[in-house]
Structure formats: C-alpha cells, structure tokens
N, C-alpha and C positions, 0 to 999 in steps of 0.2 A: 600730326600726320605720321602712320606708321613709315613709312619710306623717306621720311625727312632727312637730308644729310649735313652736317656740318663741316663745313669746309676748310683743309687745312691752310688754303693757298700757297701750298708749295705748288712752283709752277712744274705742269706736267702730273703732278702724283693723285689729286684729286681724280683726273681720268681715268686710273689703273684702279682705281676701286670704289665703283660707281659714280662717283663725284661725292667722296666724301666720306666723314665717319657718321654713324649713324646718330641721328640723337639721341639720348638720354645713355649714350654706352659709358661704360668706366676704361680708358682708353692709360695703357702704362707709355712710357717717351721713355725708353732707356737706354744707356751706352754707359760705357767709362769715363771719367773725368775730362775735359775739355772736348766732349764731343757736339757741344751748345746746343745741349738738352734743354736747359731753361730760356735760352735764346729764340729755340723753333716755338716751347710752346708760348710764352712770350707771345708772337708772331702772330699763333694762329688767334690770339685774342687779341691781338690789335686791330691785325685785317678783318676781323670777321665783326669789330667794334666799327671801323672804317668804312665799310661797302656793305654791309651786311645789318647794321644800325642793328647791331646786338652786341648787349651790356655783358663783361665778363668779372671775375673773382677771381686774382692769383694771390694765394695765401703763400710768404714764403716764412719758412722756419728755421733756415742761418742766412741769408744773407738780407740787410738792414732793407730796408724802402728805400732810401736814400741811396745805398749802392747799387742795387739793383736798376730804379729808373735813371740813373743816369751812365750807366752803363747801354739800357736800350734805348737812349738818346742818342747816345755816339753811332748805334745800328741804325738811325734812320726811326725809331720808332717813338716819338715825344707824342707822350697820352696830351697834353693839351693841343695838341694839332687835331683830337677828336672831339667834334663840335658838338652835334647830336643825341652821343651814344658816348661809351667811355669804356675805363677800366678800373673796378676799385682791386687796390694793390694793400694785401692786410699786413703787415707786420710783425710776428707773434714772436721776431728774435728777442724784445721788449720781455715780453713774458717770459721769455725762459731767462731774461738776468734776471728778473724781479722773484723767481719764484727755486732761484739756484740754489741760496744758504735753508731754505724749508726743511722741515724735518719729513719724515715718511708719511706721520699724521696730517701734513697740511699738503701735499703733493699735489699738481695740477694734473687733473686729467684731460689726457691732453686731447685724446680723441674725442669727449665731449667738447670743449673749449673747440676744436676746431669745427664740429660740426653744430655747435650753436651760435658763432659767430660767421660762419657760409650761409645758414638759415638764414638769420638775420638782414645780412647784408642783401642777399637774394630777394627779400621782400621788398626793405626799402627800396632798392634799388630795380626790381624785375632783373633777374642778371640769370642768363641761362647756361652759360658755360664757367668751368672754374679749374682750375687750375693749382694742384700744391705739390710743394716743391719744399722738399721731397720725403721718401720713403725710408730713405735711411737715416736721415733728420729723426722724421717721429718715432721710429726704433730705438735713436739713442737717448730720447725720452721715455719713452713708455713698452714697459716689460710683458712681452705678449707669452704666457705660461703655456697658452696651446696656440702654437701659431697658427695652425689649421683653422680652429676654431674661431680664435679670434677674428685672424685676418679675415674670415669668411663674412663675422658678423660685422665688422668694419666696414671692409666695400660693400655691403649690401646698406647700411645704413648711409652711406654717400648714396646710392642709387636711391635713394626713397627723399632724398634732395631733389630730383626730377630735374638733374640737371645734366649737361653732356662733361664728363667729367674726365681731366686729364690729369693720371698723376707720375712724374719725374722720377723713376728708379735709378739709382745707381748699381752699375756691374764692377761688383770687386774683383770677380775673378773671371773676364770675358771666355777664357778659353773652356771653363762650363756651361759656357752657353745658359745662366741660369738669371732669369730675368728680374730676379729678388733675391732677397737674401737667404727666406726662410724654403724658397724651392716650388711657394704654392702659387706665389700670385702670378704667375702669365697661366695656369689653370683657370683664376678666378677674374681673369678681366677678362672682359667682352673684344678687345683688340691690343696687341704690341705693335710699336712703333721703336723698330733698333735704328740705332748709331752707330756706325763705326770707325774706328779710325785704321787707316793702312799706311803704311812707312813705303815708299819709294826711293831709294837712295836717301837723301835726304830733304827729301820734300814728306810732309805728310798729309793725306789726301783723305777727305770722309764720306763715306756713305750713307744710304737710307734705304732700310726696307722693310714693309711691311709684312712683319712675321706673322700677324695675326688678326684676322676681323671677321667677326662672326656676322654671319647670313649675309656676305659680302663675297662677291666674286674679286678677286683680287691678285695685284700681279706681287710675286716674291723673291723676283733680282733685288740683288742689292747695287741699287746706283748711284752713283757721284753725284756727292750733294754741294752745291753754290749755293754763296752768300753775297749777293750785290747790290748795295742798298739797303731797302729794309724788306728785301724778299728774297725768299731763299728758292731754288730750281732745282730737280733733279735733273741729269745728262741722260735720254736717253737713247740717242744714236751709238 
C-alpha cells in the first residue's frame, strides 16, 4: 500500500505525523551519546513485533547481542515475551574481532557483509523492518573515498532491501546541527528522528523531534520525551 505507515508507538508522536513513518523510508534516529537512540529504535521493533505481528532485524556493530538484550530486558522489552512474531538481533561485533589482525588484502567489506546478511535474514524470516546501529560504527570500518557518492549508493542499496529501514546516527558535534558525520545523510534519508538532551540545573531532560519526513505532514516541536516501562511518550501539553 502506497500510504502504509509504520509505527513508532511513541505515545502521542505517531498522531503528529500521519500515524507513522512511511514504509519502505530509510528513517536516521540521531542525538549525541546517551540520548537512547538504540533504546527508541529498539522499541519501535518490539512494538511493532508485539501488536503489529511484524518480524524485525536489528543488526548491531559494537555493542555484543548479549549486552544489548539484556539491557532491553531491564526496559521492559524481553524478545521472548514475543510469541507470534519476533526480533532477530545479528551480531557482527563477532566479526569485526575476527577479522581485526587481516591484512588490507583480506579486509571485510562491510557494507556488503551487512546487506547480504539483512537479505538473508529478511527471507528466512519475512522481516520488514530493520534496524543498524550504527553509522559511525560502519565509518570506523569502512573508508568511504567519496562520501557523497558512496553514502548515496549505500542507502539506496538498503532501500532495494524493500524494507522500512531505520538507521542510528551519532552527533559529534550537536551545536552543528549535522545529522552525520560526512554532512550528506539527513539530505539522503527519506526522514530524521533527533534526540536531544537539555541540562536543567541539574536534572537533565530529553527531547524528540521530528526534523524530517518526506510526503508527511508533520509537527516539529521538539518535545519531552518519557521512558515508563517499555514505552516511551512524548509531553505534549
């Protein structure tokens, strides 16, 4: 269905922009470190595995399977509570010790390696949403000579995945407002999803806003974002 939308179940946020992201978009989640960029998207594939009886792919590239699920255990989010429908969670921190001491001649490429193991998995498993984490992971892997170029043929080779694709940017330096590193990719994704964190005395408090979704009418405050359980809410009173 061309107007199909995937849903973030952030409560509240799906209704400010049609009820959803669209699907098949390549969707960036970025903030600066501990803004629980992996945490939301996470989320949106759990819920959307739980109510939505749709199979996700979160491919993570540093932090182990082992750390990761049980970390969204303690969020409330234990993948075997999903009976139906699931989540397969890939591993490839494995591969990058196994493939560290390599020389140049035997190098993993990494962007194939990950786009033929989401294929893969995507078949056995019919998985329509997927999830990697992250982009400056696969940067400190693999040497993009024309960022432009590359990165262009990159996400366009995830969209030929035909899947709704969400990928985890980290912001080094927020006050440039620059949603990647190389300056191109909030040009080349189809929607941004920021995080951010703000200092109140000494409380520190996060928000959510979306900066960007195409052919989507959409609201772009940025609003206080809640964690309670294993759902996350944006404030908007």
């Amino acid at each position: 269905m061309a107007d199909e939308r995937i849903r973030t179940y952030v409560t509240g946020l799906d209704d400010r922009m049609e009820g959803g992201v669209p699907a098949k978009y390549l969707t960036l989640i970025c903030g600066r470190a501990g803004t629980m960029k992996s945490s939301i998207a996470y989320s949106m594939l759990f819920n959307n595995a739980k109510k939505q009886k749709r199979r996700g792919i979160y491919v993570t590239l540093e932090q182990t399977r082992v750390s990761l699920l049980e970390h969204m255990i303690k969020l409330g989010m234990d993948p075997r509570s999903l009976t139906d429908s699931g989540i397969v969670v890939i591993d490839m921190t494995r591969l990058r010790k196994e493939s560290a001491g390599k020389t140049s001649s035997g190098e993993v490429n990494w962007v194939d390696s990950i786009l033929t193991t989401v294929q893969s998995y995507k078949n056995k498993y019919a998985c329509d949403i997927f999830v990697l984490d992250s982009l400056a992971a696969l940067y400190s892997l693999t040497t993009f000579k024309n960022p432009r170029s590359d990165i262009f043929h990159f996400f366009e080779k995830l969209r030929e995945l035909d899947m709704t694709t969400f990928i985890i940017s980290e912001m080094l330096d927020p006050e440039k407002q620059l949603f990647g590193l190389f300056g191109v990719e909030d040009f080349l994704a189809d929607g941004i999803i920021h995080l951010e964190l703000e200092k109140d005395g000494k409380q520190v408090n996060l928000y959510l806003s979306i900066v960007k979704m195409r052919k989507t009418d959409h609201d772009r405050t940025y609003f206080p974002l809640l964690f309670d359980g294993n759902k996350f809410e944006i404030i908007t009173d």
